[in-house]
GUSE-602764 format. One line per field, with one value per residue (C-alpha): residue in three letters; x, y, z. Coordinates in nm, 3 decimals. Layout:
BEGIN
res ala; ...
px X; ...
py Y; ...
pz Z; ...
end
This chain:
BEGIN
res unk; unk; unk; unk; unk; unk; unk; unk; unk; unk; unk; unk; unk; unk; unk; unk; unk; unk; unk; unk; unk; unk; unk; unk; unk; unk; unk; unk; unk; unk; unk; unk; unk; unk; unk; unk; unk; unk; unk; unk; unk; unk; unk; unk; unk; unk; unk; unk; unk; unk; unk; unk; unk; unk; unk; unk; unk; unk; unk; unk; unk; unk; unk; unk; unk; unk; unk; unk; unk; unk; unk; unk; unk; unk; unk; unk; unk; unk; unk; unk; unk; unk; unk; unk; unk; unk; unk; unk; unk; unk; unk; unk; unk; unk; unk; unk; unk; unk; unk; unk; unk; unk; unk; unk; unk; unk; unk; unk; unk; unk; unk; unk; unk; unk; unk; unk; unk; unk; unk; unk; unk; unk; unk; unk; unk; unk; unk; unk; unk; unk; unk; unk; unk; unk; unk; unk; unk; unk; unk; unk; unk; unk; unk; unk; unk; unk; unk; unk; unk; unk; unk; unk; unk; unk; unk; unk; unk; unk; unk; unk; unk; unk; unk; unk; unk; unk; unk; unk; unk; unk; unk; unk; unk; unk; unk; unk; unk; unk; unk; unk; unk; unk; unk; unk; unk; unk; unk; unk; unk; unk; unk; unk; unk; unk; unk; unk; unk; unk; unk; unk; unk; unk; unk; unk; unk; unk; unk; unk; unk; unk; unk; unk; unk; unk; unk; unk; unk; unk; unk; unk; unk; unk; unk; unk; unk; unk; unk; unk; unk; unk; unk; unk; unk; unk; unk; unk; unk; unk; unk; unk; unk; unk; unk; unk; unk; unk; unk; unk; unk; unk; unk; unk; unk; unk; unk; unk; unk; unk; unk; unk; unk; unk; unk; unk; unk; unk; unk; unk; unk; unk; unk; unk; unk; unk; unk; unk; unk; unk; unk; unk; unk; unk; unk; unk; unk; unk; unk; unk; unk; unk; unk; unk; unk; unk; unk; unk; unk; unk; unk; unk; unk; unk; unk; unk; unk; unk; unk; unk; unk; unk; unk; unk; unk; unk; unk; unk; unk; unk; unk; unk; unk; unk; unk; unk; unk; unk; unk; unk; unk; unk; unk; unk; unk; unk; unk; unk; unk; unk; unk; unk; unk; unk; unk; unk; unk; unk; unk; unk; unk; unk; unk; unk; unk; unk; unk; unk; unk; unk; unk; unk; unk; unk; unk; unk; unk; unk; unk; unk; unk; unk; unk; unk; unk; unk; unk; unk; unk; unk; unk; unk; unk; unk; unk; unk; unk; unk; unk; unk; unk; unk; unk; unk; unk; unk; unk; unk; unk; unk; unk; unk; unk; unk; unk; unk; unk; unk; unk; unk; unk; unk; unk; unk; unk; unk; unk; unk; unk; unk; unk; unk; unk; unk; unk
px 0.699; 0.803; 1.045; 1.173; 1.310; 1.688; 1.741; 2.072; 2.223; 2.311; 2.654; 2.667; 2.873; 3.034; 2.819; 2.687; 2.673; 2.351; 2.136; 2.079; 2.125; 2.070; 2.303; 2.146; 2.312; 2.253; 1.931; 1.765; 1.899; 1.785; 1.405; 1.432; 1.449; 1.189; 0.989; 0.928; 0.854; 1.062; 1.375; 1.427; 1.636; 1.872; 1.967; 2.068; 2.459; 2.507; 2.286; 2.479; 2.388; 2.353; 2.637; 2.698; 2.478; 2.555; 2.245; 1.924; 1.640; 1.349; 1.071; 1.351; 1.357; 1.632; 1.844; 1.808; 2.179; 2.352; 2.673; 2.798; 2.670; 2.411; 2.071; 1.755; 1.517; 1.373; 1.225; 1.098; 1.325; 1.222; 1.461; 1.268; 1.118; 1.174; 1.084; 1.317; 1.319; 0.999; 1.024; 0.852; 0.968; 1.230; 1.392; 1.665; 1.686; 1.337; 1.240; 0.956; 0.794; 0.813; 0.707; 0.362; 0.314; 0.367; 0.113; -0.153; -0.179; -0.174; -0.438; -0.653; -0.557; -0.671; -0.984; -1.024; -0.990; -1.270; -1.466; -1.405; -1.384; -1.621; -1.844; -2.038; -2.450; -2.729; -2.642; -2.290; -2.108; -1.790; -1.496; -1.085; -0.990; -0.635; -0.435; -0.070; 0.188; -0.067; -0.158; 0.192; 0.153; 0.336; 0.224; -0.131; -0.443; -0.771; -1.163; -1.484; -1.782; -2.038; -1.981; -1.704; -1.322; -1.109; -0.715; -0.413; -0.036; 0.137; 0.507; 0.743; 0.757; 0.387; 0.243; 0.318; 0.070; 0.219; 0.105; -0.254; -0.291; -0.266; -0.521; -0.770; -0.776; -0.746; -1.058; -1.313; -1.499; -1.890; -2.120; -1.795; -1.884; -1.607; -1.241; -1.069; -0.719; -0.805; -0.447; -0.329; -0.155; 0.090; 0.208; 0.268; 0.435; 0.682; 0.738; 0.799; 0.524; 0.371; 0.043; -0.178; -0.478; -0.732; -0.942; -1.043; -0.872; -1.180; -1.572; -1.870; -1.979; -1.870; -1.936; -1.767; -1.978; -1.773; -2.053; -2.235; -2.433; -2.331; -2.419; -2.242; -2.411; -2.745; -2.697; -2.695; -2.376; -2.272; -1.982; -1.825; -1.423; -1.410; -1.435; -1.360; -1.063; -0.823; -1.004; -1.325; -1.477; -1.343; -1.443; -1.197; -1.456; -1.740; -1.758; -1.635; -1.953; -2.186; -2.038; -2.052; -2.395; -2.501; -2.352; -2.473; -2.789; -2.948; -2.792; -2.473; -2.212; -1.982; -1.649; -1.483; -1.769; -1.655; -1.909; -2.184; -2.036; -2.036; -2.347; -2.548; -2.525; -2.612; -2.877; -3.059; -3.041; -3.020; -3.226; -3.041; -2.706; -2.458; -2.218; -1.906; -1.654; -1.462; -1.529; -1.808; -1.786; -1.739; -2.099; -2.239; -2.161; -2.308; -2.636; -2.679; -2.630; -2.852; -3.129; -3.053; -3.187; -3.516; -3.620; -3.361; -3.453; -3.257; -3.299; -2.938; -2.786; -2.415; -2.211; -1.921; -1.642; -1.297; -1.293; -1.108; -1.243; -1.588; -1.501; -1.360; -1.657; -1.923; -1.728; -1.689; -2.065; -2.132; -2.276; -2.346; -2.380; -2.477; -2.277; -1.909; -1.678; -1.393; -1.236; -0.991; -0.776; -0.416; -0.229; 0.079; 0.172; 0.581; 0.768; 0.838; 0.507; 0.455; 0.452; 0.202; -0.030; 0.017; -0.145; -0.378; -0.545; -0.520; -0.731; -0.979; -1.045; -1.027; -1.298; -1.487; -1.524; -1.593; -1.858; -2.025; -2.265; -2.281; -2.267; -2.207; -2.013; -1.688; -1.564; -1.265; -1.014; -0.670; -0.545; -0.195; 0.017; 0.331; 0.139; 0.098; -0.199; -0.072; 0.044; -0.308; -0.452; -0.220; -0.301; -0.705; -0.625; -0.424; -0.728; -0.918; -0.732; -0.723; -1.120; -1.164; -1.398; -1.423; -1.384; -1.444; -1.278; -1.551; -1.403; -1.065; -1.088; -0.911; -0.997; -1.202; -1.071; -1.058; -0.764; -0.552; -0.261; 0.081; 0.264; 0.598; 0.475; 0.327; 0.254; 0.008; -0.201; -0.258; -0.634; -0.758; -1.081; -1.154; -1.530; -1.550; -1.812; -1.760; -1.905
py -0.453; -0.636; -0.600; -0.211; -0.166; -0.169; -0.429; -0.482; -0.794; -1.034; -1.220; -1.544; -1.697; -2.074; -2.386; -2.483; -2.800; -2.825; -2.749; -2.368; -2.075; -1.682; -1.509; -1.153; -0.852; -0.786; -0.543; -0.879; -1.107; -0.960; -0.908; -1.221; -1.341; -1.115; -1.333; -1.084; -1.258; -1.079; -1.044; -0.730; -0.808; -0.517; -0.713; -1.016; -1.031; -1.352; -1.659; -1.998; -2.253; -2.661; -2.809; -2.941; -2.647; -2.332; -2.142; -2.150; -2.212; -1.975; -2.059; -2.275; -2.285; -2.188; -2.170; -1.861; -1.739; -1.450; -1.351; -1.568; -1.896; -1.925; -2.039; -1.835; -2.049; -2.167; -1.938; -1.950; -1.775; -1.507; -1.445; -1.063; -1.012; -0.693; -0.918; -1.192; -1.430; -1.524; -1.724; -2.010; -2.198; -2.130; -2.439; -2.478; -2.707; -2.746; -3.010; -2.929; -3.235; -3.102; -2.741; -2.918; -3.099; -2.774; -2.632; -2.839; -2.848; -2.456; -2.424; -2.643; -2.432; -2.140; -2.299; -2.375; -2.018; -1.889; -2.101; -1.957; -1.594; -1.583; -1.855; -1.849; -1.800; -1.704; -1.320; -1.354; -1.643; -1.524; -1.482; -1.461; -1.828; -1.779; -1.457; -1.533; -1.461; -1.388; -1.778; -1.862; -1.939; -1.637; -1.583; -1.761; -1.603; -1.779; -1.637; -1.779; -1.633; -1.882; -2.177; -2.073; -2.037; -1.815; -1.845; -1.629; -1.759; -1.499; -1.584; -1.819; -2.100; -2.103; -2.080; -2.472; -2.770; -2.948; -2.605; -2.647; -2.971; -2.931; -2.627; -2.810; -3.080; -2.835; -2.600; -2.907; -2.811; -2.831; -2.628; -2.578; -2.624; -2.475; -2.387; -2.155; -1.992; -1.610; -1.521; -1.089; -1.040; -0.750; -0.982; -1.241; -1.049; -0.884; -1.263; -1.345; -1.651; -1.818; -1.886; -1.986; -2.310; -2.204; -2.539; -2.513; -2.716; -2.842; -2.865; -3.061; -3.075; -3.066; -2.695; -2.530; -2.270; -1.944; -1.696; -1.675; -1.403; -1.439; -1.185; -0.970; -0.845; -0.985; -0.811; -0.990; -0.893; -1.068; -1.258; -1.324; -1.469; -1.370; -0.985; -0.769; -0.654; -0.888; -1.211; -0.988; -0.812; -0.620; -0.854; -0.699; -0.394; -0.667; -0.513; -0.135; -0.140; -0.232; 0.043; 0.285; 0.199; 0.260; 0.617; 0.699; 0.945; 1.194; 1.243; 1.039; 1.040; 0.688; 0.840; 0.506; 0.302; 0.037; -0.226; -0.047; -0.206; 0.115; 0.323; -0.076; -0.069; 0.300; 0.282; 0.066; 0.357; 0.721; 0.881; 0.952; 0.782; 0.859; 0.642; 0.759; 0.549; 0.624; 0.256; 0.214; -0.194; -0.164; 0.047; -0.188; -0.479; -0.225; -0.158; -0.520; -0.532; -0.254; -0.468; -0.735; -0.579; -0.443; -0.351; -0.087; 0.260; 0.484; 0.630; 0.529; 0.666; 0.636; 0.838; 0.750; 1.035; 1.072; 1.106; 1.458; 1.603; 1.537; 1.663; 1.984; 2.037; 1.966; 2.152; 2.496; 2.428; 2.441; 2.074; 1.973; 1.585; 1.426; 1.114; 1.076; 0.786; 0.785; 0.408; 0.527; 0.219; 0.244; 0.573; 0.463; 0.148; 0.234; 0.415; 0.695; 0.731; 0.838; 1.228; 1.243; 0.990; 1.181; 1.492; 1.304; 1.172; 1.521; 1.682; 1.461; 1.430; 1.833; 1.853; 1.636; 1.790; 2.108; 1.951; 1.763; 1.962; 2.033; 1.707; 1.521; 1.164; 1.091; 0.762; 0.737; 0.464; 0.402; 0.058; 0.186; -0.043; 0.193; 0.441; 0.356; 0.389; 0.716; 0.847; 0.852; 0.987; 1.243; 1.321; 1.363; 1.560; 1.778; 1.792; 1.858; 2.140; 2.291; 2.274; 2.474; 2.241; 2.011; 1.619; 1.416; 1.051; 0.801; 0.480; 0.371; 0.028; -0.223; -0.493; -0.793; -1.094; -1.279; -1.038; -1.096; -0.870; -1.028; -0.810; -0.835; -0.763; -0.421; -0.422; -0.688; -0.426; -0.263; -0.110; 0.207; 0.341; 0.592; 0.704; 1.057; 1.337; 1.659; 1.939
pz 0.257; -0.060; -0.345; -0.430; -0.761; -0.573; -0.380; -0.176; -0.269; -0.020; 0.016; -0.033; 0.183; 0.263; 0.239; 0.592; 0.707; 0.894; 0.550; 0.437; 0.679; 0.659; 0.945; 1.035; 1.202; 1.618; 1.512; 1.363; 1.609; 1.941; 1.719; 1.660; 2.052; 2.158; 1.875; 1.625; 1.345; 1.015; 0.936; 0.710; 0.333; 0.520; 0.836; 0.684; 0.616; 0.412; 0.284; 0.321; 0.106; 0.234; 0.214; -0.232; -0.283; -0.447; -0.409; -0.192; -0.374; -0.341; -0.026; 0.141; 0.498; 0.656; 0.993; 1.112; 1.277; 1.514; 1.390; 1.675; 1.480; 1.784; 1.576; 1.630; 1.467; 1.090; 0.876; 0.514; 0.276; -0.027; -0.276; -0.333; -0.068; 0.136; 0.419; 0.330; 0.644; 0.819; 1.154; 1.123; 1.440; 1.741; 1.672; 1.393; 1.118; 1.105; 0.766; 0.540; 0.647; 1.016; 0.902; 0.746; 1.080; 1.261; 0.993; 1.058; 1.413; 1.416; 1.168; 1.414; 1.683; 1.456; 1.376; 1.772; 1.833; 1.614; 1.701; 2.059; 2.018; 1.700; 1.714; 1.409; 1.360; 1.188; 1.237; 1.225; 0.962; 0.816; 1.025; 0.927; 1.002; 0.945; 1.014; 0.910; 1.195; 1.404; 1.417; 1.370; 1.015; 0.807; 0.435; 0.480; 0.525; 0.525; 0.497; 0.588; 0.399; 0.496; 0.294; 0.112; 0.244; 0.019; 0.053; -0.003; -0.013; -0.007; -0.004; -0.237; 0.053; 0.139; -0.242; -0.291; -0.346; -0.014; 0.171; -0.053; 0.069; 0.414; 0.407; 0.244; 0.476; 0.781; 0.623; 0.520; 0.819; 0.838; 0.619; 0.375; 0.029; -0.170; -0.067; -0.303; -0.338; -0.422; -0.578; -0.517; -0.830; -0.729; -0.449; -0.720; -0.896; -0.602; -0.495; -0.851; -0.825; -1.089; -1.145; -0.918; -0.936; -1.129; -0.988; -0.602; -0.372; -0.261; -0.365; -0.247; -0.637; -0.934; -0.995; -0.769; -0.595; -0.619; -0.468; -0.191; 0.037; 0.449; 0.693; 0.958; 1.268; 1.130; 0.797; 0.496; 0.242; -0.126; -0.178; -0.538; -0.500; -0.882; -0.796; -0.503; -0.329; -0.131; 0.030; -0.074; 0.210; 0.549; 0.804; 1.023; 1.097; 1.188; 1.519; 1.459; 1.232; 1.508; 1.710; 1.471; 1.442; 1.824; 1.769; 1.446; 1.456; 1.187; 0.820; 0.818; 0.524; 0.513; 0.298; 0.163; 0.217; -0.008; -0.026; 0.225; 0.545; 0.777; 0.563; 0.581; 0.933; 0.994; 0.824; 1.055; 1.296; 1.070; 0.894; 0.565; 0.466; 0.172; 0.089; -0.074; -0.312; -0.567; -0.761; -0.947; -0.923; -0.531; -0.507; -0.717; -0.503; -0.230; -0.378; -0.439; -0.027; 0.009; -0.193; 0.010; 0.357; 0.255; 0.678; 0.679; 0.834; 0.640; 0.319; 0.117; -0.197; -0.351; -0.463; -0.691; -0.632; -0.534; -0.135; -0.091; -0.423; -0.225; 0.099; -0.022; -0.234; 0.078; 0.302; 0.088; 0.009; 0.366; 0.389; 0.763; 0.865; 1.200; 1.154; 0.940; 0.909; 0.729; 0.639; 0.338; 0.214; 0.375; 0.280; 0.425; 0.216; 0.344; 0.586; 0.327; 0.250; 0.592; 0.587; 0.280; 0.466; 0.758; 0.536; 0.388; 0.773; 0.890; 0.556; 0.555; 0.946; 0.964; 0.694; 0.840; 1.189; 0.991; 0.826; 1.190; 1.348; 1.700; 1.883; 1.596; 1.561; 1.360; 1.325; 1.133; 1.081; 0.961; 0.859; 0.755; 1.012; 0.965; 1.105; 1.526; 1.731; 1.909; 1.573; 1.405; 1.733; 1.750; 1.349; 1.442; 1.782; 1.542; 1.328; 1.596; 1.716; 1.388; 1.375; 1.698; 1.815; 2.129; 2.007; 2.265; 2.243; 2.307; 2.220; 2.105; 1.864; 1.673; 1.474; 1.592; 1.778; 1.456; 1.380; 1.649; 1.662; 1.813; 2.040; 1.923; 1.559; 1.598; 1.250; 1.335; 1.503; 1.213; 1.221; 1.470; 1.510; 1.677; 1.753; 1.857; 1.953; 1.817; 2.012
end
């Protein structure tokens, strides 16, 4: 979604005399009234600077126009952005002193929400606190591992210390002990930011506390904002791993397991769990969880191993499993990655229905958000076909309520799991 190594320049056109302004073509425009929340570098036709000004400085917010002059709305600007325009408001004009009042009252209303739909407790206290359009505030995500809340800013308007500030204050909520920004140096470097705070925006001492453990469905995980991928863990699947779990039965195999969240939480249940990645930090991290929950049923082991090198091998060696899932990291990162993720689902889901035995459960995943709901069904009902064996859908999912998806961004609704019996 961000910079390609072409990008189509945009016209600049005459100085406007409400303050900068970004027309778009009829495509964006009638998006933009349904309130999706992008507009695409491709659909705008010309930038107008404010009135004086030549140029619109990067992370400006800008009137958002039809190519009737009618305004849509505010929305911050990126200068390299794929996603150049994102709507921040359906009024126009909108100051940056009125976009940080608008801020903090929706990161309340975020906070308000979670506490609501994912109250936190002893078994459960890490949630997403912040999901970026999805609470209204684009290029901002926000993580609760316990007592530690772990930012990223993602875009050139929301990566500023007036945007810091106002987090900090928002996320100083009880039990907090350290807020942190958690920078994701390829975005950085697509939005061509600079570096980020090294200090914390806020601590309760004055060594910041940068790790933590927190636990998920009454397990107890490891937290470190100095390693790890993204905000750290995949607190999305906090409830697909609980269902996996009342499914799971016998010798399971977790392909992609990451950190141990799906093979942790079937091994309360199985017999035997494998857990399959192909970084040797990430297993690490995993066996660390593993130590962490000495009552667990199963016998685990790891394996570090690329995911379809592995399958291929198990299935020509005729390896059968009670229990798969497959949670590979997002195949489809573009639209023309599509037909090779498409291949890639279809392989390993095949394989692994070869590999089930009779009444066996898959639960496999996709968090590619260019590739739809229906699509990735339709991939594993090909795979299914191709297996000549009965799969039975059990349960369709998504991620949990902390992850709210908007529905007129269907990119929002980005994860699908689906938990299947195959006969």
């Amino acid at each position: 979604m961000n910079r390609n190594t072409e990008q189509r320049p945009i016209r600049i056109g005459a100085a406007h005399p409400q303050g900068p302004a970004a027309v778009v073509t009829r495509r964006a425009a009638d998006r933009a009234r349904t309130k999706f929340a992008w507009v695409y570098r491709t659909d705008i036709e010309q930038m107008l600077p404010a009135e004086g000004e030549n140029t619109i400085a990067p992370g400006s917010l800008v009137t958002v126009l039809d190519a009737r002059g009618i305004p849509l709305g505010t929305a911050l600007y990126s200068s390299s952005s794929q996603i150049t325009l994102r709507m921040v408001s359906a009024s126009a004009g909108v100051t940056r002193e009125a976009y940080l009042a608008t801020l903090r009252e929706r990161v309340a209303g975020a906070v308000a929400l979670r506490a609501s739909v994912s109250p936190l407790s002893d078994a459960d206290n890490a949630h997403r606190l912040l999901f970026s359009e999805a609470d209204g505030t684009p290029g901002i995500i926000a993580d609760r591992y316990n007592d530690l809340v772990i930012l990223q800013l993602l875009t050139q308007g929301t990566a500023q210390d007036d945007v810091r500030a106002v987090l900090a204050e928002g996320f100083r909520l009880h039990g907090i002990s350290t807020i942190v920004e958690r920078p994701d140096p390829k975005i950085r470097e697509l939005e061509e930011l600079g570096p980020s705070p090294t200090e914390p925006l806020f601590s309760d001492s004055t060594e910041a506390k940068l790790a933590t453990q927190f636990t998920i469905n009454g397990l107890t995980f490891h937290y470190d904002a100095t390693s790890g991928q993204k905000t750290g863990a995949f607190l999305d699947q906090r409830l697909n791993y609980a269902a996996a779990a009342r499914y799971a039965h016998g010798r399971a195999l977790d392909i992609c397991t990451y950190q141990g969240g799906f093979a942790l939480h079937m091994a309360q249940v199985c017999e035997r769990v494998t857990g399959v990645d192909a970084s040797r930090l990430a297993l690490a991290v995993a066996d660390r969880n593993l130590e962490a929950n000495p009552s667990l049923k199963a016998k685990v082991n790891w394996i570090e191993a690329d995911a379809f090198d592995l399958l291929r091998e198990y299935e020509k060696g005729g390896q059968l499993y009670d229990t798969i899932v497959l949670d590979p990291p997002a195949f489809a990162k573009s639209k023309r990655a599509m037909e090779g993720a498409v291949r890639g689902y279809k392989e390993m889901n095949l394989r692994a229905m070869k590999m089930l035995k009779p009444g066996g459960t898959l639960v496999t995943c996709s968090c590619s958000h260019h590739i739809s709901l229906a699509e990735f069904t339709e991939v594993v009902a090909s795979a299914a076909a191709d297996s000549h064996k009965r799969v039975q859908l059990l349960e369709t999912r998504g991620a949990a309520p902390d992850h709210p998806a908007v529905l007129t961004l269907p990119e929002s609704s980005y994860l699908k799991c689906l938990i299947a019996r195959v006969g």
